[in-house]
N, C-alpha and C positions, 0 to 999 in steps of 0.2 A: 504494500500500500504506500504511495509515494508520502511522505511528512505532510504535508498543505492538505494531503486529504485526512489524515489520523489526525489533524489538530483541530480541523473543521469540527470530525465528528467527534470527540473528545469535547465530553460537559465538567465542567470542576464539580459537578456532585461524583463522580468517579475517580477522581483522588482522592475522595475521601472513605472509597470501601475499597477494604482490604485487597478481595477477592479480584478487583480490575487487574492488578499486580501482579497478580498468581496468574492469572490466563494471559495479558499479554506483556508479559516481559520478562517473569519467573522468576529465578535466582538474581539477577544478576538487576533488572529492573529492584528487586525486593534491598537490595545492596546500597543501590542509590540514594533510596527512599529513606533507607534507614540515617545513610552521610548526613546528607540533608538538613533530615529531622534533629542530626544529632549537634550540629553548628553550623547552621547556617541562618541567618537570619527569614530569609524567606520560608526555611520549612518547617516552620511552629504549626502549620494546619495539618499538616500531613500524619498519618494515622501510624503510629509508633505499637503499642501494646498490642491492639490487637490484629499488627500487623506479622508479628513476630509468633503470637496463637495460631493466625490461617497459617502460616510458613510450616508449623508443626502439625496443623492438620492433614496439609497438601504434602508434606516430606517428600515420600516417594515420588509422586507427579513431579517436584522438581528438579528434585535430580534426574530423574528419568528423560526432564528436559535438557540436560547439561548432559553425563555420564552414566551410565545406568548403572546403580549401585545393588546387589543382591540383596546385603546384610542391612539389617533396620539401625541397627545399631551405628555401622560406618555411613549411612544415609544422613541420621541426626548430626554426627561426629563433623560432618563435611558442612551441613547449614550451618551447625552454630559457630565452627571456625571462622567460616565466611562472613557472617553478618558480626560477630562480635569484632571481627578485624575492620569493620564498614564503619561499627560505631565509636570503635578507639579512631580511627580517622580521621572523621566527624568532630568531634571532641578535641583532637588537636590542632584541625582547620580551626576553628572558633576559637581555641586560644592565642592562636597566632595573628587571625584577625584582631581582637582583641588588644591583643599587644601592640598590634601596628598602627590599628585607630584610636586605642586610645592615651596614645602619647598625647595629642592635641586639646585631649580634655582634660589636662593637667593644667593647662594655661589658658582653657579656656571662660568667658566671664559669666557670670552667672546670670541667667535668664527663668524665665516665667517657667521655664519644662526643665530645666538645670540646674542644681546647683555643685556647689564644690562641695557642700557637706556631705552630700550622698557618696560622691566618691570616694570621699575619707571616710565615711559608715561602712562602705562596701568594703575597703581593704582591710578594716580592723575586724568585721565581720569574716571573712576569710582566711586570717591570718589566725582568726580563734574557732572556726568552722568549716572551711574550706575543705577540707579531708570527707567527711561524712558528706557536705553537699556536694560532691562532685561525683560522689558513689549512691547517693538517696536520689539525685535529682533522675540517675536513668528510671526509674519508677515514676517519675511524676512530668505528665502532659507541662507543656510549655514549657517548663523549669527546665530541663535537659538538654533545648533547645540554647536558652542564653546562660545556663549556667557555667559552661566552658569561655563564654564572650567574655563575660563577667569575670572571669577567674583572669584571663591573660590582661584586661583595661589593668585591674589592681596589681599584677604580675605579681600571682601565687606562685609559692616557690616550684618550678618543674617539677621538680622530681620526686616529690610529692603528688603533685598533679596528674602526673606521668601512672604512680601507682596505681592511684585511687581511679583515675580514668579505665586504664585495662580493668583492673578488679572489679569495677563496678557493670562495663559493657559484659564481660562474662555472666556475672551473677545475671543480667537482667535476660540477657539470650537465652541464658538454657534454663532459666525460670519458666520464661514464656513458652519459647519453643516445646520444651519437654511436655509442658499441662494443657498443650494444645493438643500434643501427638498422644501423650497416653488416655488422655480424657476421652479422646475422639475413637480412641481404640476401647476404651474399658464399655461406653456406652453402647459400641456396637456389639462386644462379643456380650453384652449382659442382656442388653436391650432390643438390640437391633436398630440402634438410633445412631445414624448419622449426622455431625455437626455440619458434614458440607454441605447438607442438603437444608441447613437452616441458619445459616451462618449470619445472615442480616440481625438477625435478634440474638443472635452472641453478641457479634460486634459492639453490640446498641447497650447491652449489659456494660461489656467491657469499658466499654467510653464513661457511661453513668460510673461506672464503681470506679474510674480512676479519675475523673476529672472530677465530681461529684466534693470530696473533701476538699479540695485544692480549691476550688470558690467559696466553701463554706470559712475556710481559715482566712481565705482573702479578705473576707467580709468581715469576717471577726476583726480583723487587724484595722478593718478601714482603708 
């Protein structure tokens, strides 16, 4: 399909289900998504949690798109390497951004959307937090997104950074991934209930139960 036509027909309500991902672009689209989401400014909308659930419901479909894997075991072993190397990436794109744009707001003057005190809040806040939020935030919608931005503006120490970034893209990959793949498998061999076949209203769960707290605290705070 030549680009000018897939973007025609291409709606932004399909970035935002999972499942568009899995059918046209598979591993290696599910990869990007994940970059993206993980430092880049632009992909705070883009669907993280239970993008990483379908990845582990569809395991085999996508490998099978890439390399056909026999064993279930070497199947997961190969997604979670893959996306967890996407989201340590992501993570260290955004710190490095971060670092390089936000030299300028060291000397920048304080306006109506700026001040200098927030910057100086963020780096003492990091300097006493930054470990835990750089590994809590792959859990939490938006957060994950500028929490890496955030880290390099204040220039939390690397290698620190460096840890808690892998350690935390791990944890969150094969959290997701795994309770995609075995959920999806315990339901069918007990039930006979397939999640592919109803996937919209996972998703729709997914999103509730992880954004859901994250505005209730927003609000608290004000």
């Amino acid at each position: 399909m030549p680009p000018c036509l897939f973007f025609h027909l291409l709606h932004f309500s399909d970035l935002l289900q999972p499942q568009w991902y899995v059918a046209n672009g598979g591993i290696l689209l599910i990869m990007f998504v994940v970059f993206a989401e993980t430092g880049l400014f632009a992909g705070f909308f883009l669907p993280g949690d239970s993008l990483l659930f379908v990845a582990g419901v569809y395991s085999k479909k996508l490998m099978d798109g890439v390399y056909p894997i026999e064993s279930e075991w070497l199947q997961l072993i190969v997604i979670i390497f893959l996306i967890s190397i996407s989201g340590i990436a992501g993570n260290v794109f955004g710190y490095w951004f971060g670092s390089k744009g936000g030299k300028r707001l060291y000397h920048k003057k304080d306006t109506f959307w700026f001040k200098g005190k927030f910057l100086a809040d963020a780096k003492i806040y990091y300097e006493k937090h930054g470990s835990m939020t750089i590994f809590f935030a792959r859990f939490i919608p938006f957060i994950r997104t500028f929490a890496p931005i955030v880290a390099g503006t204040v220039r939390m120490d690397y290698r620190k950074f460096t840890l808690f970034n892998i350690s935390g893209s791990i944890a969150w990959t094969v959290s997701m991934v795994l309770t995609g793949h075995y959920l999806n498998a315990f339901l069918i061999k007990k039930y006979q209930y397939d999640l592919s076949a109803h996937l919209g209203y996972i998703v729709l769960g997914i999103v509730i139960f992880t954004t859901v707290p994250f505005i209730i605290k927003v609000a608290r705070l004000k």
